[in-house]
SEKOL-392663 format. One line per 4 residues: their letters; for each residue x, y, z of N, C-alpha, C. Coordinates in nm, 4 decimals. Example, Ala and Ser with C-alpha at 12.3 -4.5 7.8 and 13.67 -1.06 7.14 Angstrom:
<sites>
AS = 1.3190/-0.5690/0.7800/1.2300/-0.4500/0.7800/1.3200/-0.3300/0.7800  1.2850/-0.2250/0.7080/1.3670/-0.1060/0.7140/1.2900/0.0030/0.7870
</sites>
This chain:
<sites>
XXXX = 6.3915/-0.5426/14.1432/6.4821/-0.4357/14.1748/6.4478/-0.3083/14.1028  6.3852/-0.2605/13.9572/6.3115/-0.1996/13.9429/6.4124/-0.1068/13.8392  6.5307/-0.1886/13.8430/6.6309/-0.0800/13.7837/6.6601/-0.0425/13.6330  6.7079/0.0659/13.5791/6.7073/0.0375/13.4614/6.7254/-0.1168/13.3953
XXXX = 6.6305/-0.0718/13.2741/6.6435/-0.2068/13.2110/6.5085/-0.2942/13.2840  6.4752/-0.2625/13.3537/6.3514/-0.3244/13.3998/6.2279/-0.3396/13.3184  6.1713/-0.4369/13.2548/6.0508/-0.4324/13.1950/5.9098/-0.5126/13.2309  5.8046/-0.4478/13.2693/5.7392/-0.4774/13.3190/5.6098/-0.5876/13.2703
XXXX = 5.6371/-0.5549/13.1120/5.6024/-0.6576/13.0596/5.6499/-0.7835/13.0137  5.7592/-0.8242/13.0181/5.7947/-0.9727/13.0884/5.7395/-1.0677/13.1169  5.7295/-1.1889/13.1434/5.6896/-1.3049/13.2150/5.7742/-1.3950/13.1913  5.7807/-1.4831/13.3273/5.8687/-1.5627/13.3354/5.8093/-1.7482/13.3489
XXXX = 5.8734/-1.8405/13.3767/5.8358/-1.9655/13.3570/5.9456/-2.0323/13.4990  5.8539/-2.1558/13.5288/5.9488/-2.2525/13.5854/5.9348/-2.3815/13.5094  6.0600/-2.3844/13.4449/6.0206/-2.5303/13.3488/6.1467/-2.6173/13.4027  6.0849/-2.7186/13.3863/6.1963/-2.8526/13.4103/6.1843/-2.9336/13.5258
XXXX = 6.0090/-2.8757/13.6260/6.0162/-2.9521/13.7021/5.9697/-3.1088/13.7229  5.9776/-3.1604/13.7826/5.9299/-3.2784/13.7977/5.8791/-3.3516/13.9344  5.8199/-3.4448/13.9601/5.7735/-3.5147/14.0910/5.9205/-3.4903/14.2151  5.9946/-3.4937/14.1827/6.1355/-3.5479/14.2714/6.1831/-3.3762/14.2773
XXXX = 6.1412/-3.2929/14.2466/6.1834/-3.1163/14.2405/6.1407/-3.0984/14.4363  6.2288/-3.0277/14.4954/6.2159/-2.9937/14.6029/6.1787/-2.8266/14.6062  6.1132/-2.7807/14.7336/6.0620/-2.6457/14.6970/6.2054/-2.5683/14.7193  6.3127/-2.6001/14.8003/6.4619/-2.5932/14.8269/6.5003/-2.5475/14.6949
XXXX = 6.4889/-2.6428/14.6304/6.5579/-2.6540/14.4596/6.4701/-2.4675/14.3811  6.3364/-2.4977/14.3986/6.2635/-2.3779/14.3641/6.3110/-2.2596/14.3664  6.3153/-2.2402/14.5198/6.3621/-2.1256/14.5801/6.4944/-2.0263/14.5114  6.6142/-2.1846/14.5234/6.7041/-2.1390/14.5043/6.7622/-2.1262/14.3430
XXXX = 6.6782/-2.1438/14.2014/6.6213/-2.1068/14.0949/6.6279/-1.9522/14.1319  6.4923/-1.9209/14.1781/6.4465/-1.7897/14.2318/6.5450/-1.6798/14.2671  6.6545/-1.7703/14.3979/6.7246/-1.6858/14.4163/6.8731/-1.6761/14.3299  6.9318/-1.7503/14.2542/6.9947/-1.7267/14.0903/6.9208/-1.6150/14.0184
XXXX = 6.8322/-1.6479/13.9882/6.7725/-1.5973/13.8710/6.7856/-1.3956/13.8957  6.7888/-1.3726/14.0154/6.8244/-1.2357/14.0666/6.9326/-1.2230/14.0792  7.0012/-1.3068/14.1246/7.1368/-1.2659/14.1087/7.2239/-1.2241/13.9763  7.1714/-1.3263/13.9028/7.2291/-1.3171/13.7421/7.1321/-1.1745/13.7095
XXXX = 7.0361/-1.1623/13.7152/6.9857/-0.9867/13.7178/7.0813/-0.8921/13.7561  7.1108/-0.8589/13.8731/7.1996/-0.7683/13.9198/7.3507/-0.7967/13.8456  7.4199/-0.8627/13.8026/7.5125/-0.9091/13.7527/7.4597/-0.8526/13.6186  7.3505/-0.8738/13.5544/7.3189/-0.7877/13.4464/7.3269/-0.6396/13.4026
XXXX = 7.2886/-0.5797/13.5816/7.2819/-0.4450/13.5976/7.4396/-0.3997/13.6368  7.5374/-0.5383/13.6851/7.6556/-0.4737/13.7122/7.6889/-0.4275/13.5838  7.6929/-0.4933/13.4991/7.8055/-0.5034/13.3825/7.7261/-0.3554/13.2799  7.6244/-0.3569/13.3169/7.5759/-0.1711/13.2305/7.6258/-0.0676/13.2896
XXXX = 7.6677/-0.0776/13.4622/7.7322/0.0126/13.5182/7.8475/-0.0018/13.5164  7.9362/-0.0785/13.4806/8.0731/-0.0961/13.4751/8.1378/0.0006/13.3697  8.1027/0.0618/13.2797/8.1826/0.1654/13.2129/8.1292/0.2711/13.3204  8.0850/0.3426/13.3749/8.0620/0.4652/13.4251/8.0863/0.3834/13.6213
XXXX = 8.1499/0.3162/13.6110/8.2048/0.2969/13.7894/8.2907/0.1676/13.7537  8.3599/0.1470/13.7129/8.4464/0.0262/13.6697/8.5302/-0.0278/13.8586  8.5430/0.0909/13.9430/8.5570/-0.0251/14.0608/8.4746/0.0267/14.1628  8.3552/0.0181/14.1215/8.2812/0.0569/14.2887/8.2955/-0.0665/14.3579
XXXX = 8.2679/-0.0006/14.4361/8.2881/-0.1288/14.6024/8.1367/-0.1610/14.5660  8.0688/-0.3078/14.6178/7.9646/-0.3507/14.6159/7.9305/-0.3483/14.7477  7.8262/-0.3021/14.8149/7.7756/-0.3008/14.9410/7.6395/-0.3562/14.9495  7.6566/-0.4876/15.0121/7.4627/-0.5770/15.0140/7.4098/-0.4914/15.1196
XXXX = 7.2938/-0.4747/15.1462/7.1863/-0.4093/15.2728/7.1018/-0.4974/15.2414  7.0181/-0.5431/15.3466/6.9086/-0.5593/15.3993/6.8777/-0.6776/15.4798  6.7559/-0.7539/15.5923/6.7804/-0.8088/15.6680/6.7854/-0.9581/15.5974  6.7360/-0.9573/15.4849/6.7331/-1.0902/15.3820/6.8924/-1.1531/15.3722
XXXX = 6.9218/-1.0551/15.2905/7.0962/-1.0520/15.2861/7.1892/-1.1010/15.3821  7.1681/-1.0159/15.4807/7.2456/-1.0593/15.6166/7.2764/-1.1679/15.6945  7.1018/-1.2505/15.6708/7.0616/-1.3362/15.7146/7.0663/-1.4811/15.5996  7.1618/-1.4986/15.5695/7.1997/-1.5904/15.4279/7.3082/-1.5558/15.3735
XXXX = 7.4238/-1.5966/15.4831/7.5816/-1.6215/15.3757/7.5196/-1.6920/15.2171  7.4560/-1.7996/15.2325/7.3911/-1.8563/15.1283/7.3429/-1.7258/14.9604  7.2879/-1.6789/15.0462/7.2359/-1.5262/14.8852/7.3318/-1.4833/14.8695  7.4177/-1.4017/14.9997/7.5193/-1.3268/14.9691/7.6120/-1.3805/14.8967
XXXX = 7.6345/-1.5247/14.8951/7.7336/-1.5822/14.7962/7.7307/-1.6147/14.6747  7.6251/-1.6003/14.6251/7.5520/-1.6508/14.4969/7.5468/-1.4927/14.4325  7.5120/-1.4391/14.4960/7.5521/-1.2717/14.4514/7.6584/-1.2271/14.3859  7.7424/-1.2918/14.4776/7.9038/-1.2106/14.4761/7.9887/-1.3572/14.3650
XXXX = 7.9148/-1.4592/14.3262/7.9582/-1.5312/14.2492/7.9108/-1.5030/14.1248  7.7409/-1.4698/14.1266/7.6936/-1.3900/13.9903/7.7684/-1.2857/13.9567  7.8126/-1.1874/14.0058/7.9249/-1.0851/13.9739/8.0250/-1.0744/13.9153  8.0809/-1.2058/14.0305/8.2490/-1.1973/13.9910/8.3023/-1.1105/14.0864
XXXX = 8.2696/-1.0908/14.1935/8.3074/-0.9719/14.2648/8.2713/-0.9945/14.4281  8.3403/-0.9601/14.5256/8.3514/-0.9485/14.6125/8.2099/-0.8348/14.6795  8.1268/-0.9145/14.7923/8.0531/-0.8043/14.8093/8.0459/-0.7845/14.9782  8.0433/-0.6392/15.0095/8.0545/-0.5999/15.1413/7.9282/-0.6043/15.2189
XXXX = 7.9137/-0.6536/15.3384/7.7491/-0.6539/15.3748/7.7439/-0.5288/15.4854  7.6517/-0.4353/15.4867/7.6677/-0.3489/15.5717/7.5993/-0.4060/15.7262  7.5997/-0.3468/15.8200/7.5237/-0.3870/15.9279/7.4190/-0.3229/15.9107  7.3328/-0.2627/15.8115/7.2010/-0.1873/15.8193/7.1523/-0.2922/15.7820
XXX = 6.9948/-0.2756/15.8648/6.8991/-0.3981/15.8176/6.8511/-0.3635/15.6830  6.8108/-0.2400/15.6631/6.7352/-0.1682/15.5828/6.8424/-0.0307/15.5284  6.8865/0.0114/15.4074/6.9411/0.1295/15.3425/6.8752/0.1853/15.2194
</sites>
């Protein structure tokens, strides 16, 4: 996402897998692991917008009640999906 707080020197790990790990299971690691990001980036913007409305975009989003919920559960917050594929 690229947003403040972003560091590019970083690296990350997948540990804990094993023979019986599905790429399902992987994925959805993957897709946590961003969510709890943005949930990172909510809570730095929360003194300077304490109730913005959350609005998801894009065709990823749209296409996965599944992300969108894991989003809006990383939050704590209710999130609006626009009909743009792309914003």
């Amino acid at each position: 996402e690229r947003a403040p707080l972003w560091r590019d020197d970083l690296r990350g790990a997948v540990v804990g897998l094993s023979s019986s790990t599905t790429p399902v299971e992987i994925a959805r690691a993957f897709l946590e692991a961003v969510a709890f990001r943005f949930a990172r980036l909510r809570e730095a913007l929360r003194p300077v917008a304490p109730a913005a409305r959350i609005i998801g975009t894009g065709a990823g989003l749209l296409a996965s009640p599944v992300w969108a919920q894991m989003i809006a559960d990383a939050l704590g917050e209710t999130i609006y999906l626009s009909d743009e594929g792309q914003a």
